[in-house]
N, C-alpha and C positions, 0 to 999 in steps of 0.2 A: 592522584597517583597514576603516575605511566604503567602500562601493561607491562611485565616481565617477558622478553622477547622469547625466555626460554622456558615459561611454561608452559604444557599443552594444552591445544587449541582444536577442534574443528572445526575445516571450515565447509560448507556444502553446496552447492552451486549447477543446474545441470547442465547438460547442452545447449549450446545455443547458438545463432548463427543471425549475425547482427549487419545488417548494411540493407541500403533500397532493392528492393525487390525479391528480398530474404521469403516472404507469404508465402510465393509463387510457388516452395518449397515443398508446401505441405503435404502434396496428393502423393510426393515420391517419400517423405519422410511415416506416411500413415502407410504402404504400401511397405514399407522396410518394418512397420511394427506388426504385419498378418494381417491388417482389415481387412475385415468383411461386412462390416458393417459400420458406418463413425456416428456418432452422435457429436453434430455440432452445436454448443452452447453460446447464446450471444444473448441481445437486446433488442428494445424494436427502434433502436436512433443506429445500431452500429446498422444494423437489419437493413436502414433505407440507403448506405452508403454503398460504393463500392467496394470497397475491402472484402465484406461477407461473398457480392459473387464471385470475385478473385480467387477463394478461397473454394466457392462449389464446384467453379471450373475447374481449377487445378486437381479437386477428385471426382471429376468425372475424368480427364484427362485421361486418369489412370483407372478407369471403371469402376469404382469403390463406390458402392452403395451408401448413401447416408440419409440422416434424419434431423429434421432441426428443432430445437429447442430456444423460441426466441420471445421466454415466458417471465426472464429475470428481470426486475427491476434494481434501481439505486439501494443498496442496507442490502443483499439480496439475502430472504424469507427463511427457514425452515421447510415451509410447505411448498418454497420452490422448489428447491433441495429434492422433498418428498417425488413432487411430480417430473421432475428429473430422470430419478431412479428408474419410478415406472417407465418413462417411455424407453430408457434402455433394455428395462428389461421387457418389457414388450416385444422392441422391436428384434432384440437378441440383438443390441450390438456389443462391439468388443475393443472400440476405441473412442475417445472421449476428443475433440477440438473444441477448446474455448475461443473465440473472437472477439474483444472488445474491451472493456477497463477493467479493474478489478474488483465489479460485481458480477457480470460472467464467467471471469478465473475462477474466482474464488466457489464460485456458484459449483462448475466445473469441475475444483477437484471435491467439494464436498458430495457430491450425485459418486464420483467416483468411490471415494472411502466408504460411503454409506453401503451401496451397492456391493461390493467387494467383502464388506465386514456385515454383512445384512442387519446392521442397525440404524437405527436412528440419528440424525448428523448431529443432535443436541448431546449425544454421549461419548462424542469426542473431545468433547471440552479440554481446554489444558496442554500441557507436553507429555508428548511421548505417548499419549493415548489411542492412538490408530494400530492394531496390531496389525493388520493385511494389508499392504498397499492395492489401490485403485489399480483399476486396467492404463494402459496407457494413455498420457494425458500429452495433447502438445498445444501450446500457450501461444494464442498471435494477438499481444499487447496494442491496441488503438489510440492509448492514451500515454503521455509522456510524466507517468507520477505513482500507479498503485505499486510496482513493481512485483506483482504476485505472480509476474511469469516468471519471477528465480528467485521466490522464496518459497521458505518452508513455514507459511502462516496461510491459516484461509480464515478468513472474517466473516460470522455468519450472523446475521438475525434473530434474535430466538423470541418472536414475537407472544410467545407466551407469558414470561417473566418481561418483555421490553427491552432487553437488553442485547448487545453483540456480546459472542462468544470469540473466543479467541482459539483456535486450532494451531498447535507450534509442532511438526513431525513433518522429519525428512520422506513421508511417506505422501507426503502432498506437493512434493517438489516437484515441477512437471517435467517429463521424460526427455521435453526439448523446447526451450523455446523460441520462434522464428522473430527476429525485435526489427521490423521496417518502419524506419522514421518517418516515412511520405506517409503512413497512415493517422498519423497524426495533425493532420495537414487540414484535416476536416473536422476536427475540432472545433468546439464554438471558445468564442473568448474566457466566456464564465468557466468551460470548464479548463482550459487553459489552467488560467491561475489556482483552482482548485489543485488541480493535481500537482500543480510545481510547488505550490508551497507543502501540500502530502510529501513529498518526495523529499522537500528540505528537511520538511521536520525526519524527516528517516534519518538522513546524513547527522544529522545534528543530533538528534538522540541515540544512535548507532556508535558515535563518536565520545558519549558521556557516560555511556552505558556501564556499569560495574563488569560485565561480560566483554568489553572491549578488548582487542586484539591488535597489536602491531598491523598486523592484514587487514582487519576492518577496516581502523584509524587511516589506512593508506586510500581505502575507497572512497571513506566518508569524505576524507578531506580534499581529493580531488574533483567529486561531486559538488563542496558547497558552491566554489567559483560558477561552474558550468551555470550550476541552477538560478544562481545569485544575479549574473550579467545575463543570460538572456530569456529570461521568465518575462521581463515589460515585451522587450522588442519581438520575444513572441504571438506576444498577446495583439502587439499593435500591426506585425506584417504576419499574420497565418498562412502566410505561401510560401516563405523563407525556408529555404530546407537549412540551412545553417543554422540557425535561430533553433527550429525544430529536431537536429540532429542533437546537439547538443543541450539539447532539453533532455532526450532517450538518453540520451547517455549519461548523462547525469542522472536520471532517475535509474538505468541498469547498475550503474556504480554505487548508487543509495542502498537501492534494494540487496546487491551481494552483501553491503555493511550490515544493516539492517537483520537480513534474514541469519546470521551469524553473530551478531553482537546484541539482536534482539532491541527492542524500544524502550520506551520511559512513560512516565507520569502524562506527558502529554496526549500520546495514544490510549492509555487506561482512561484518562477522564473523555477524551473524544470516542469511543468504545461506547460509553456508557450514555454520553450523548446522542449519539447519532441512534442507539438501538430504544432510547426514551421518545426521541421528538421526529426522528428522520430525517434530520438533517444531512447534507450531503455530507463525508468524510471529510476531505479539505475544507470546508467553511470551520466545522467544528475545531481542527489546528490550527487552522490562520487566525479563531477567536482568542484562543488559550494558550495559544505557543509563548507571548513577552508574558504572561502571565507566571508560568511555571519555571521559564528562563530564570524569571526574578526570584522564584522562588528555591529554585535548585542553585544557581550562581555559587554561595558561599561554601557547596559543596564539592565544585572543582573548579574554580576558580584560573586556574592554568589551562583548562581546556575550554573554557568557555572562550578566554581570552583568543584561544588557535581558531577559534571559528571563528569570532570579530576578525581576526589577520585576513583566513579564508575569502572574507567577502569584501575583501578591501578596507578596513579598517584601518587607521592611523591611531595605534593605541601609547606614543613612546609618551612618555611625562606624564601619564595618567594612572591617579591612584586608582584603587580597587575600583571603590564605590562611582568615579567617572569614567572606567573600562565599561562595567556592567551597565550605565546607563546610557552607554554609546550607542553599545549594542543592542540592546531594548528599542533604542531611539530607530534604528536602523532597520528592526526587524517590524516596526510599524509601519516606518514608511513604505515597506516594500509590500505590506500587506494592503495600504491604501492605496496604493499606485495599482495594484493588480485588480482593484475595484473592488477589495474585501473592506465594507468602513460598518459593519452591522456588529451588534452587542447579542448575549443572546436574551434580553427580554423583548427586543423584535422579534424573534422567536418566539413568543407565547411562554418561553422559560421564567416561573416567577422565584421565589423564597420558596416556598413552600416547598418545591421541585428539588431543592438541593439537596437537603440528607440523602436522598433515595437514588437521585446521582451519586454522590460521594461515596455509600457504602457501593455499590455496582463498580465503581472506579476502583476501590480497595480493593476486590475481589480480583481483579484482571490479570492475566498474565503476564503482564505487563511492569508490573509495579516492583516486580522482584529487580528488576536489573535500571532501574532508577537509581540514578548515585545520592539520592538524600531518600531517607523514611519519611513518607509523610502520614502523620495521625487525621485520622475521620475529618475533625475539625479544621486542621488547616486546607485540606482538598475544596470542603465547603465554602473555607472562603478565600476562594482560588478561584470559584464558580461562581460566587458572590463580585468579586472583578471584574468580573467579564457580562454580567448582567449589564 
């Protein structure tokens, strides 16, 4: 079923200022927010790049005090979250810089919401649960795929239960964010196709979603091409700023669908993955993605078909059942060509591991806006496929 052009919709999206050498930006955009203090949020791989000093220069530039925070790992923690908070509030800062993919974003705005709402980042679980927005947040994305510098999700760890949580509230949207596709450029291969296939599945689940919108449907679809044609040739010339530009953009285009039409079944059961085993985010969708396709397929069958068009597909004289297996066909290959060929019992993932996945997956906030219901059992063996 197509969206009804004329029912309401919103959509939320914040600033953002997208071209080479956008970074540069930040010591003039934190000095327009009253810093006095920033607390910069990264990683210790963005950490050895240049990007990070780009970003201390530009506020010293403008003599703004700050403090780094370069304590987040990949899944990023709770207990990173925790010691986040502290050092803002330690240091009494009052503006928040994330630098790096979206385990620093996301890291980022949950230090921010916690600190703001003096809780615990595990009790924001859900939509609409953040009642105080964070101090100012501004997002300089390194990677071309989480797109968490312009959405309203932040993905946390909650390594007590094992599981990600899912954080949906426009109050985690960041204030601005600076999107320079040269910083992607120092990317390594693996994560490359990580994040591009993250990115597709956003478009593609964004575009199937029951929450879908005439507006999303126009992001989503303009992003599959982008991501579809130059995801390999990224991967294979990493200095290409075309290759690379158009990757960002593709994944800024996902993420506006994304963050507005919200996800699927695919991200609930990769949620539940990646907060069980630690598995990187993108491996987890590039294992499960033709898995759920196949599975969702007979539930919108017309849109899955617009996404085979999207990515070059030649679907005219093919019945249903040889559409859906085109497309299956198509999204493996490109999963194997980007060097993703593992199952997850390479992973250490046995039987035994499944229910405990599957109810975690049920639970996600995710699952609401999947265009097919799926029961415990079928999830199970959705995860049982991909073993």
């Amino acid at each position: 079923m197509n969206p009804n052009p004329l029912e309401l919709r919103k959509f939320v999206v914040p600033e953002f200022v997208y071209g080479a050498g956008s970074l540069n930006l930040v010591g003039r955009y934190a000095k327009n927010f009253g810093a006095e203090k920033v607390l910069v949020v990264t990683d210790s791989g963005v950490a050895k790049t240049v990007w990070l000093n780009r970003v201390l220069d530009s506020l010293n530039m403008e003599k703004i005090p700050w403090v780094l925070f370069q304590d987040v790992t990949p899944n990023p923690k709770n207990y990173e979250v925790d010691a986040g908070v502290e050092l803002f509030r330690e240091y009494k800062c009052d503006v928040i810089i994330a630098v790096g993919g979206g385990s620093p974003m996301d890291c980022a705005k949950g230090i921010g919401i916690a600190f703001a709402n003096d809780k615990n980042i595990l009790e924001f679980e859900g939509v609409d649960e953040v009642p105080i927005p964070g101090p100012p947040l501004i997002c300089i994305p390194t990677t071309g795929g989480s797109s968490a510098d312009v959405s309203q999700f932040a993905i946390i760890n909650d390594t007590i239960r094992k599981v990600k949580i899912a954080i949906i509230s426009k109050t985690v949207v960041p204030d601005v964010a600076l999107i320079d596709p040269e910083t992607t450029t120092t990317m390594s291969s693996e994560l490359t196709a990580f994040t591009g296939i993250d990115a597709l599945v956003h478009a593609m689940e964004a575009y199937v979603s029951n929450a879908s919108s005439p507006i999303t449907d126009m992001h989503a679809l303009t992003a599959i091409p982008l991501l579809v044609q130059n995801l390999i040739p990224a991967i294979a010339h990493p200095m290409n700023l075309e290759y690379r530009n158009n990757m960002m953009m593709g994944s800024l285009l996902a993420g506006m669908a994304f963050s507005n039409a919200s996800l699927g079944l695919v991200h609930a059961m990769a949620h539940s993955l990646g907060g069980f085993s630690g598995l990187a985010h993108g491996v987890c969708n590039a294992i499960l993605l033709n898995h759920v396709v196949d599975f969702n397929y007979p539930a919108m069958p017309e849109r899955y078909d617009q996404i085979a068009f999207a990515m070059g597909l030649k679907l005219d004289g093919l019945d249903s059942d040889a559409r859906k297996q085109l497309l299956l066909d198509a999204l493996i290959e490109l999963r194997s060509k980007a060097g993703i060929n593992t199952t997850l019992s390479e992973f250490g993932i046995t039987r035994a591991d499944l229910h405990q996945l599957s109810i975690n997956a049920l639970n996600d906030a995710c699952m609401a806006t999947n265009p097919r219901h799926a029961r415990i059992e079928e999830i199970e063996a959705l995860y049982e496929k991909a073993l």
